[in-house]
N, C-alpha and C positions, 0 to 999 in steps of 0.2 A: 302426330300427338304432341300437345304442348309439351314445352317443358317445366317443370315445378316451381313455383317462386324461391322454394328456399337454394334448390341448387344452381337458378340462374344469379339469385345474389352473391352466391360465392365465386360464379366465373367471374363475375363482374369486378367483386373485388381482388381476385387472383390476377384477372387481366390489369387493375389499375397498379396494385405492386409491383405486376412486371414492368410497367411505363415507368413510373417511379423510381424502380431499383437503380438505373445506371445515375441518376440525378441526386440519389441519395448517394452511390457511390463516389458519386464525385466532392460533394460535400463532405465528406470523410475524409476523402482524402485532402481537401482544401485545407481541414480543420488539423489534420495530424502534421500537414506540412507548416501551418502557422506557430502550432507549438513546438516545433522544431527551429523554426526561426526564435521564437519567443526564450528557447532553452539555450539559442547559442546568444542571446544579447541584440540580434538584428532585430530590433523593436518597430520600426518603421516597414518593414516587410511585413512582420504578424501583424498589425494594426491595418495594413491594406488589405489584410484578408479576413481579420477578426470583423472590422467596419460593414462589410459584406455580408458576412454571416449570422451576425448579431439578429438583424429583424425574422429570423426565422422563427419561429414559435417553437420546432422541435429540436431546434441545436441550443436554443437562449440556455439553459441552465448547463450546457459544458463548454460555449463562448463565456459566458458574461463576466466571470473570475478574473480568467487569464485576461480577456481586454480590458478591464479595468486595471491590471497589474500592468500591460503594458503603457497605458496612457500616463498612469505614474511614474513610471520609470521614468520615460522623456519629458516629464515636469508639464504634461499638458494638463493641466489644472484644472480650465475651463469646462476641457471634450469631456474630463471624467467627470466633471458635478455635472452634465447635459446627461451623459450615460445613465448615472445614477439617480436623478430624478426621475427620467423616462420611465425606469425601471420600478420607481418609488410610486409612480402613475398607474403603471400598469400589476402590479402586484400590493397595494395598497394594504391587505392585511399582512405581508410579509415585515415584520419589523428588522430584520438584519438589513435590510436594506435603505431603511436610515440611518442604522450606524453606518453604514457604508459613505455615506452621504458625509456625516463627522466626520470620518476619515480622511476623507478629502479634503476637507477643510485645515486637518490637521496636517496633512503633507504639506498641504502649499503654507504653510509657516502662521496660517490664521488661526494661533492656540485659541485666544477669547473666543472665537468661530465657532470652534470645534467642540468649545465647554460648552458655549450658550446653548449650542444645539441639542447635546446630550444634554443637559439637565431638564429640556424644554423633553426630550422626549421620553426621560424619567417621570415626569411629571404625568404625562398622559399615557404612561403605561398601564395598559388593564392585567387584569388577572392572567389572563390565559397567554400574555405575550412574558411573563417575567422571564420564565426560564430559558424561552431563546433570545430574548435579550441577552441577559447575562451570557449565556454561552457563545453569543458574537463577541461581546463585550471583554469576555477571557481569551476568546481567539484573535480577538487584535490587539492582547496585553493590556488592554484598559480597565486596570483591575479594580480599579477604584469606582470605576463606575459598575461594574460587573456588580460589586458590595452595595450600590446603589439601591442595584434593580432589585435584588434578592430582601434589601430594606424595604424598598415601595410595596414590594410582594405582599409581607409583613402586615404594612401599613392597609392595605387593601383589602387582607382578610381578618383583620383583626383579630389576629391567631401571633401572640408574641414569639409561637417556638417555628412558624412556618419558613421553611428552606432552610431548616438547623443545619441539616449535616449539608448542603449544600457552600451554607457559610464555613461551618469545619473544615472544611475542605479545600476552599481558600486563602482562609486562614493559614491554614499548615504548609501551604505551598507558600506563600507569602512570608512565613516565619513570624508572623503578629501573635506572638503571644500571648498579649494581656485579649485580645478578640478571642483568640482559640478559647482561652478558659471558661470563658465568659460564656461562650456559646456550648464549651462544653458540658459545661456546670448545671446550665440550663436542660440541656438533652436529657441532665441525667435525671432532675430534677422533675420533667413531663413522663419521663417511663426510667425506673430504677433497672429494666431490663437490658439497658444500656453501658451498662457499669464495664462490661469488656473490650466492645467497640470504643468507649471513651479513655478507656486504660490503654488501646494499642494505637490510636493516636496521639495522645498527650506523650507517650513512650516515643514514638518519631518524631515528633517533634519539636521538644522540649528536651535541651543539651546543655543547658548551663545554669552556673549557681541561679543568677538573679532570674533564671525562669522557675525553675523550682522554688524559689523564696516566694514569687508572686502568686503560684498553684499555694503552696502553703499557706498564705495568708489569706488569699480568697477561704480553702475551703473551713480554714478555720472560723470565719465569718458566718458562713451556710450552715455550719453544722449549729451553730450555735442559735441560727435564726431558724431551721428546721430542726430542731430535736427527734422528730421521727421518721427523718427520713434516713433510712441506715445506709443506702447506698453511697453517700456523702463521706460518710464514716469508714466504709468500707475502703472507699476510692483513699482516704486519709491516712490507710491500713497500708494501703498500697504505696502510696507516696514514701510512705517513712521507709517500705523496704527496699525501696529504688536504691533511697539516701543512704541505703543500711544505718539506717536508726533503730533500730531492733526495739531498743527500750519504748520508742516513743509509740511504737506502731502495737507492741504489748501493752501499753495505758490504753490505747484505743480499742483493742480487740475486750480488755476485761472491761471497758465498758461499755460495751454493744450487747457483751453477753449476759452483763446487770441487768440491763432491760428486756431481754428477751431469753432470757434465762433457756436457753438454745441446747444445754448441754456440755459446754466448754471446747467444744471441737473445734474454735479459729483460734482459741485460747492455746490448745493442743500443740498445733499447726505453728503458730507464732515462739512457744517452745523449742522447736525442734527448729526450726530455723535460726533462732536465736541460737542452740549449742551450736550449729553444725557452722554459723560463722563467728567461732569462741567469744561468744558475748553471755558468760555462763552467769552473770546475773540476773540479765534478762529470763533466761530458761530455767532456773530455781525459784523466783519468783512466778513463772506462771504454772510450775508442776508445785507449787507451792498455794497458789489458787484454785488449782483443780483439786487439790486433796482437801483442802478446808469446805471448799463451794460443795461437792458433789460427792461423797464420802461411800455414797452408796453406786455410781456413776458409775459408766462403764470401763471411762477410763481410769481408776482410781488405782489400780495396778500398775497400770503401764508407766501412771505418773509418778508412783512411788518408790517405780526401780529407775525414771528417768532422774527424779530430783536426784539421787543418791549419786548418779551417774554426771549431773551435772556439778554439784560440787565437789566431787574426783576432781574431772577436767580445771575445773578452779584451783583446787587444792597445788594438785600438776604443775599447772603453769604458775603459780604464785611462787618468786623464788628469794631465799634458798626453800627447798620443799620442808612444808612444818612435818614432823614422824608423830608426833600427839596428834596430828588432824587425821592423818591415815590411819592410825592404831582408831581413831571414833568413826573412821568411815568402815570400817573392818567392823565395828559393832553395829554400826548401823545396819551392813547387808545382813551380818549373823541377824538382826532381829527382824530382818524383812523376812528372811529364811524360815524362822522360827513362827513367825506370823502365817505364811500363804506356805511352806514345804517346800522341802526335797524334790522338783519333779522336773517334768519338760516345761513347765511356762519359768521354771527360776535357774535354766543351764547358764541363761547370761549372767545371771550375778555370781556365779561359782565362776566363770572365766575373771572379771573384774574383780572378785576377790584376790585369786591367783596374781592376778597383775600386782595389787598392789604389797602380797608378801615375798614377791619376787624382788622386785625392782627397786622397792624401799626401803624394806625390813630385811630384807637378805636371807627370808627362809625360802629357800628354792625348794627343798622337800615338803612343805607344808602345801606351795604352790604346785607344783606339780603332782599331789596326791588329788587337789581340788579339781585338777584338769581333767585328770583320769577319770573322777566319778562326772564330770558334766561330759565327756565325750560315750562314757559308758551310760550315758541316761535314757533309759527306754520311751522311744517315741519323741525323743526331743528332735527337733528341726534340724533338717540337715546343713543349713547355715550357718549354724548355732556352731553344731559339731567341725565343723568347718575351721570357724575362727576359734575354736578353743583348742586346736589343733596348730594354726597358726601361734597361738599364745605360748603355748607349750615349746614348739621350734623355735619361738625366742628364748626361753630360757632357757633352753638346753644351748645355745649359742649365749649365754649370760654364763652357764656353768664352763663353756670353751669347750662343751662336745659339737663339733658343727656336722659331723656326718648322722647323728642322729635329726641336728634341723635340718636339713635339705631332706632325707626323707618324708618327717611331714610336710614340710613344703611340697615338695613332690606329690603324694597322695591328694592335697586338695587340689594341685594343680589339673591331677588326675580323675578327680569327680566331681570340678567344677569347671571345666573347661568353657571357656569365653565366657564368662560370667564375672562381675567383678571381684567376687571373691579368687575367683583363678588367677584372674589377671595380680590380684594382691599375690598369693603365692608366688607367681610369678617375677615378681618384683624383689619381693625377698630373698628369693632365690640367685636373682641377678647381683641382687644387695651380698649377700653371699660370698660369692664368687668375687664380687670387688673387693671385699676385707680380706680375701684369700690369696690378692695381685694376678687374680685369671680375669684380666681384663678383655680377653678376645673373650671368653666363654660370657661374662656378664652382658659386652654389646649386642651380642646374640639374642639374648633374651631380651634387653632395651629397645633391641630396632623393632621387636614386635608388639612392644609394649607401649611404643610410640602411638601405635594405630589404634589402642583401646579404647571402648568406649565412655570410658570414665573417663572424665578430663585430670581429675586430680592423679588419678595414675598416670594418664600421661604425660604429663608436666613431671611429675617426680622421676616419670622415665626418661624425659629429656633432659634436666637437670644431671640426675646424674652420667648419663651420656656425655653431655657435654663437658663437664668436668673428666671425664676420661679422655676424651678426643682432646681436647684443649693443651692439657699436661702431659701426653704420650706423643702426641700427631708429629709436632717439630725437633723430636729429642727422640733418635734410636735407643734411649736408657730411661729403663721405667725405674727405676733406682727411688727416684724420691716421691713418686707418683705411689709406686708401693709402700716405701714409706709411712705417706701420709693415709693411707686408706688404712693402715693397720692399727693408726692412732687412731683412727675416726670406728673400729672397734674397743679399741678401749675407752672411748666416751661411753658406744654403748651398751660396756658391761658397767659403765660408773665407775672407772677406775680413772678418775679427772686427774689427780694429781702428778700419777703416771702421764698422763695424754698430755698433762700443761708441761711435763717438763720435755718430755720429747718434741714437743712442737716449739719451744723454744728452741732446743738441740737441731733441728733442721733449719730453724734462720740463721745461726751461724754455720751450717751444714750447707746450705747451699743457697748463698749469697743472690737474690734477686732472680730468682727460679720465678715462673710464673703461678704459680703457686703459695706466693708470697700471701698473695690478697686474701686467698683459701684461708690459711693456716691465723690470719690475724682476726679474718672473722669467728674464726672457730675458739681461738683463744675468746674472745668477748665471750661467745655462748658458754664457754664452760665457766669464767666469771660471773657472768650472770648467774646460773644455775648454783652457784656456789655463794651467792649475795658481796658480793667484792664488786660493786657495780659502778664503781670511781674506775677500776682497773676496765673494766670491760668499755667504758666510755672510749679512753686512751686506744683501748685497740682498733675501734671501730672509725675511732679517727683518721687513723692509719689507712683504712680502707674508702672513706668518705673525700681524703683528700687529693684519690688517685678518681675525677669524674668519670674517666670512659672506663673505669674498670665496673662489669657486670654486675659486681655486688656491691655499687656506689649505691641505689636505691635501697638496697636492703637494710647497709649498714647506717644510714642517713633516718631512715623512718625508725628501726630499733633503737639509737642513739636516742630518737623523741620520744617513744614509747618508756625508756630507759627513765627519762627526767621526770615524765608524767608519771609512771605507775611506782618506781621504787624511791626514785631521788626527791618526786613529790618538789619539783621545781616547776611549775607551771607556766611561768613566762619564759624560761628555756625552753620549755618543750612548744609550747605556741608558736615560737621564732623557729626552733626548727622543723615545724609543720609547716609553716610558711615557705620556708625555703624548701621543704622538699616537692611542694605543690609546685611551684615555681620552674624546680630543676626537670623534675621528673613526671612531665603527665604524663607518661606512657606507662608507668608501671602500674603492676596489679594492688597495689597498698593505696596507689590514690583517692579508691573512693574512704576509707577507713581512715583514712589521714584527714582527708575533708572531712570525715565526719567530727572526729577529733580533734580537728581545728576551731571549726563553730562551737563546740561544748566549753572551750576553754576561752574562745573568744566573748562568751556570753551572750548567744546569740537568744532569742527571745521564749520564752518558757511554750512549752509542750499540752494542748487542751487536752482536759483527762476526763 
């Protein structure tokens, strides 16, 4: 009986693999022992056995690399332009294979060679060869020409935005910033859907003033020649809050929302950013547009207990503190009160009442009666209830009851566990224990508060940590270390003048104590707070003129804040923004400083 064609062809070809196999195996191993010559530098060994293997059809594509890498090494110039045309012959649609060709050219020292070539094979590039051009192009660092290909592309389909993010992406590696913008302005420009991929670019890649200056002025140009394209504007939204220009990027948000009458919600958004990096004019002017704009709006609440909330914070840090602005902020919530009621959506303004008859006005009973009815508020938020619990365990450590504060401390710590209200308790609690000189029991609480997921906790946990390790670590006597923590509760019960003279009493108390730098910073702040801000200057000098001491950056940028906001010296304070830029890029005030800088520098007005 015959046998079948289809299973005689497969003896056939199982018989020819098995001939084969030992011929292949030995090619294998030819090939794995040239790359071994080739890895240890014996070049002339690999090239005796690469030269051999090369014309195989089924080894060429994991010869052809390496022997062309060896022929360059030993500067034979000639063999590898022969190699690589051959190859140029025989694979004629492959185009990395005339870059390869340049390349040779450009080793053996024939730059104009190497140009003529690639420009000639820029020229004759088609459509469907751009991209592995370029990407030979980027693989043998020839970036320039790589930007070529990805232009010819362009040019070829007559599509101005074609191979954008390919360009982007060049760009960014390359660090060509005025290319990036450009390309990326454009991406955004062909689909506004792009507005986040171009924001986390422009964000890697763009690290200095004069790149920012030149995103700026670009998009200032765009926005102006696209009025309806809001992405632009957005992207401009964005920019300012990199720069933390708070103001600028609120000009921009209220006029996105002119036009598209949206509902004030980036308006919202640009508010609360704005308080939360105390730029409270920024944030009362735009909870000051949402209440005029949209009066019937959803947010028109929220904005109405924010403005009042915003110019607190104003009121606060504007020093000496005015008590007639507080006595009309104190009417203001009474009338928000009286306007929306007594319930759970207004526990927060009964806490910020509290605060400020406490802390200002020196009725602790009137505050502490407001607490009780917002912690006793049926259905109010347990967050709510939280911090007005907190509020309260300050003033009961304002009145010098402190074992009544650490209990509520305690309790939220207790029903808010890992949460950053806990983590707040917790801190205060530590805060606590440090005004009390139980500094083993506060590091207790700090070393865990280190690890919080709040950053701003944990930095206040680190700070004051280290200010304990610092002044304790190298001195078996906490003597002035206790000391000082006990003044730094009499600041805050606002008993300044007591705290300014005892911390005077410890500079001649203990003569160049490390703590020195502590206690002169501290004097500035309670000068400050007290508007004596000639004296506050002087101390902070004291502190500015010691560089390596840790609160040189602090007391350097308040010194300029000092000239700018109360002494109203503005080329003081310019000069020493300058220098603080200068001294200190590492610190966290730099971008604020920068920003502060150019404002006073008169850097170019803000599109509205």
């Amino acid at each position: 009986m015959p046998i079948p064609a289809h299973i005689l062809s497969r003896l056939l070809l199982m018989l020819t693999l098995l001939l084969l196999a030992p011929a292949a195996m030995a090619q294998n191993q030819e090939l794995a022992l040239a790359r071994e010559y080739f890895s240890k530098g014996e070049y002339q060994k690999a090239e005796a056995i690469y030269s051999k293997l090369i014309d195989d059809q089924r080894l060429f594509q994991a010869v052809y690399p390496d022997y062309l890498k060896t022929l360059l090494a030993q500067n034979n110039y000639k063999e590898a332009e022969r190699l690589v045309k051959k190859t140029v012959k025989r694979y004629p649609g492959q185009v990395n294979y005339n870059i390869d060709l340049g390349m040779v050219y450009h080793a053996a020292g024939d730059k104009s060679g190497a140009e003529k070539h690639f420009d000639k094979l820029i020229a004759q590039l088609k459509a469907e060869e751009v991209i592995a051009a370029a990407s030979a192009f980027i693989q043998h660092e020839q970036f320039d020409y790589a930007e070529k290909a990805y232009l010819r592309g362009r040019e070829l389909s007559k599509n101005p935005y074609e191979h954008n993010r390919f360009l982007i992406a060049l760009y960014t590696y390359r660090q060509k910033h005025e290319n990036l913008i450009g390309e990326a302005l454009n991406l955004l420009q062909e689909n506004e859907s792009e507005l986040i991929y171009v924001q986390n670019m422009l964000q890697n890649s763009l690290q200095d003033e004069k790149a920012f200056d030149a995103l700026e002025k670009e998009l200032i140009t765009r926005v102006q020649q696209n009025p309806d394209l809001l992405a632009y504007n957005e992207l401009l939204i964005w920019l300012y809050i990199q720069r933390r220009d708070f103001y600028s990027a609120l000009l921009q948000a209220r006029s996105v929302d002119k036009r598209t009458r949206s509902g004030g919600t980036r308006v919202m958004e640009l508010g609360a950013i704005s308080a939360r990096n105390q730029d409270y004019q920024g944030a009362i002017e735009a909870y000051e547009y949402i209440i005029k704009e949209y009066p019937d709006g959803p947010y028109y609440l929220i904005a109405r207990q924010r403005l009042i909330h915003a110019r607190e914070e104003q009121v606060e840090n504007t020093f000496p503190v005015d008590l007639d602005q507080i006595r009309v902020l104190i009417s203001d919530y009474e009338a928000l009160l009286s306007e929306v009621g007594r319930n759970a959506q207004t526990v927060e303004v009964l806490q910020h009442m509290a605060n400020l008859y406490a802390f200002h006005l020196d009725d602790k009973d009137k505050a502490i009666a407001l607490l009780h009815e917002a912690i006793g508020m049926p259905r109010a938020k347990p967050d709510f209830v939280a911090e007005s619990k907190l509020t309260l365990g300050d003033i009961y450590l304002l009145k010098g009851e402190p074992w009544e504060s650490t209990l509520l401390y305690s309790q939220v710590e207790k029903s808010h566990k890992e949460t950053p209200i806990g983590h707040e308790a917790k801190l205060r609690n530590a805060r606590l224990n440090y005004y009390k000189g139980d500094f083993e029991l506060a590091q207790a609480h700090l070393d865990i508060l280190k690890l919080a997921t709040s950053r701003e906790i944990a930095n206040d946990a680190m700070d004051l940590s280290l200010l304990i390790t610092d002044n304790t670590g190298l001195d078996t006597s906490t003597t002035a270390m206790e000391e000082y923590a006990a003044i730094e509760l009499l600041i805050f019960q606002n008993k300044l003048n007591e705290a300014q003279t005892r911390l005077d009493g410890m500079l001649q108390k203990f003569p160049g104590h490390s703590l020195t730098d502590e206690i002169y910073f501290r004097k500035a702040t309670i000068y400050e707070r007290t508007g004596e801000f000639d004296k506050a200057i002087a101390s902070l000098e004291k502190v500015v003129n010691v560089p390596t001491d840790i609160l040189s950056d602090d007391a350097l940028f308040k010194m300029a804040y000092i000239y700018e906001e109360n002494l109203k010296d503005t080329a003081k304070a310019q000069e020493l923004y300058n220098e603080f830029l200068v001294k200190h890029k590492g610190s966290i005030f730099v971008a604020e400083a920068r920003k502060r800088f150019r404002k006073l520098r008169g850097d170019g007005p803000v599109l509205n």
